[in-house]
C-alpha positions in Angstrom: 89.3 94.0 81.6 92.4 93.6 79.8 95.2 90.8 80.4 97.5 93.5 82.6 94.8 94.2 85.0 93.2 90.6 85.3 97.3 89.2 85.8 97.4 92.4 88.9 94.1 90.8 90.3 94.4 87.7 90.3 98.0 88.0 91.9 96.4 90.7 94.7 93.6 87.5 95.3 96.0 84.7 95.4 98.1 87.0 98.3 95.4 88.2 100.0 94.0 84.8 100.2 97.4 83.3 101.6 97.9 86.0 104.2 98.0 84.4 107.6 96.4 86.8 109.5 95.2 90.7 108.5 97.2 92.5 106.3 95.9 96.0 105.9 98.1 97.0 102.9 97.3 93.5 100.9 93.4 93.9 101.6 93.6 97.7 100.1 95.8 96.5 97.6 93.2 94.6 96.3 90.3 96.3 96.7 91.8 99.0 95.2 92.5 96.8 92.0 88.5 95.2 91.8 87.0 98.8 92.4 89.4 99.8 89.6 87.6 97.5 87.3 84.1 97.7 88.5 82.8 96.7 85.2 83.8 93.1 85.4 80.9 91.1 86.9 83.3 89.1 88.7 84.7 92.2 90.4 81.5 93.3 91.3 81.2 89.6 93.7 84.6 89.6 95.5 84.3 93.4 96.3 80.9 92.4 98.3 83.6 89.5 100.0 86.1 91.9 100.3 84.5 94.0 102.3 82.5 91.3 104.5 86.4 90.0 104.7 87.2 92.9 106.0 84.7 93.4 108.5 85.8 90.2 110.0 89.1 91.2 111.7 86.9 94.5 112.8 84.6 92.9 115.0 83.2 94.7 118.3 81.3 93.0 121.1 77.7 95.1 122.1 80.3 95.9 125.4 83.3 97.5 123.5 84.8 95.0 123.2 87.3 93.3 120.2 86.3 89.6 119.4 88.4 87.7 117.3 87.6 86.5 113.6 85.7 83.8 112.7 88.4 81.4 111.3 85.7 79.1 109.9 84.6 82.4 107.5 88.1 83.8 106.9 88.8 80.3 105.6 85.7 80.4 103.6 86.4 83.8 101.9 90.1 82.7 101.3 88.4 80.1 99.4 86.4 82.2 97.5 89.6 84.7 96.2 91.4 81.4 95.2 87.8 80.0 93.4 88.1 84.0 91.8 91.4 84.2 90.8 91.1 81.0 89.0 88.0 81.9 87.3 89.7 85.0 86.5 92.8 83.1 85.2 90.5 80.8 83.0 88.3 84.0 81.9 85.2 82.4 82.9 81.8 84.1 83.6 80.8 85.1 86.8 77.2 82.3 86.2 79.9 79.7 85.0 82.1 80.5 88.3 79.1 79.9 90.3 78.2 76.7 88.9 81.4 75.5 89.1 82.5 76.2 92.9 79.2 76.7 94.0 79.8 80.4 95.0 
């Protein structure tokens, strides 16, 4: 991944990750940006979280009916695009990144 496209994501995870509550247009924003450099093994981890992210303002009960996010996860997953974004930043693996914030 070049510099240009790790500066983009790294700035798309920092705002996505300090959204307050679902923003539609910053989540695509990003995915968009980690699908568009698929062959970063970083990328490959945060689009599984984005997606799971995603799924959490989505939630249905068995009835119909809408349930409200976990904030417990949401915080987690926010966690996890900040731990990213600095890995990215730093350029570190995505075994070192582990190791280090125990994703």
């Amino acid at each position: 991944m070049n510099e240009a496209a790790r500066n983009a994501v790294v700035e798309a995870l920092e705002n996505l990750a300090n959204q307050e509550s679902w923003n539609a247009a910053a989540w695509q924003k990003c995915f968009n940006l980690v699908t568009a450099n698929w062959d970063d093994e970083l990328m490959k981890f945060v689009n599984h979280d984005l997606i799971l992210y995603d799924e959490l303002f989505h939630p249905r009960h068995i009835l119909g009916f809408w349930l409200k996010p976990d904030f417990q996860r949401l915080a987690d997953y926010r966690r996890d695009f900040r731990a990213v974004a600095t890995d990215l930043r730093t350029h570190l693996s995505l075994g070192e990144a582990k190791k280090q914030y125990g994703l």
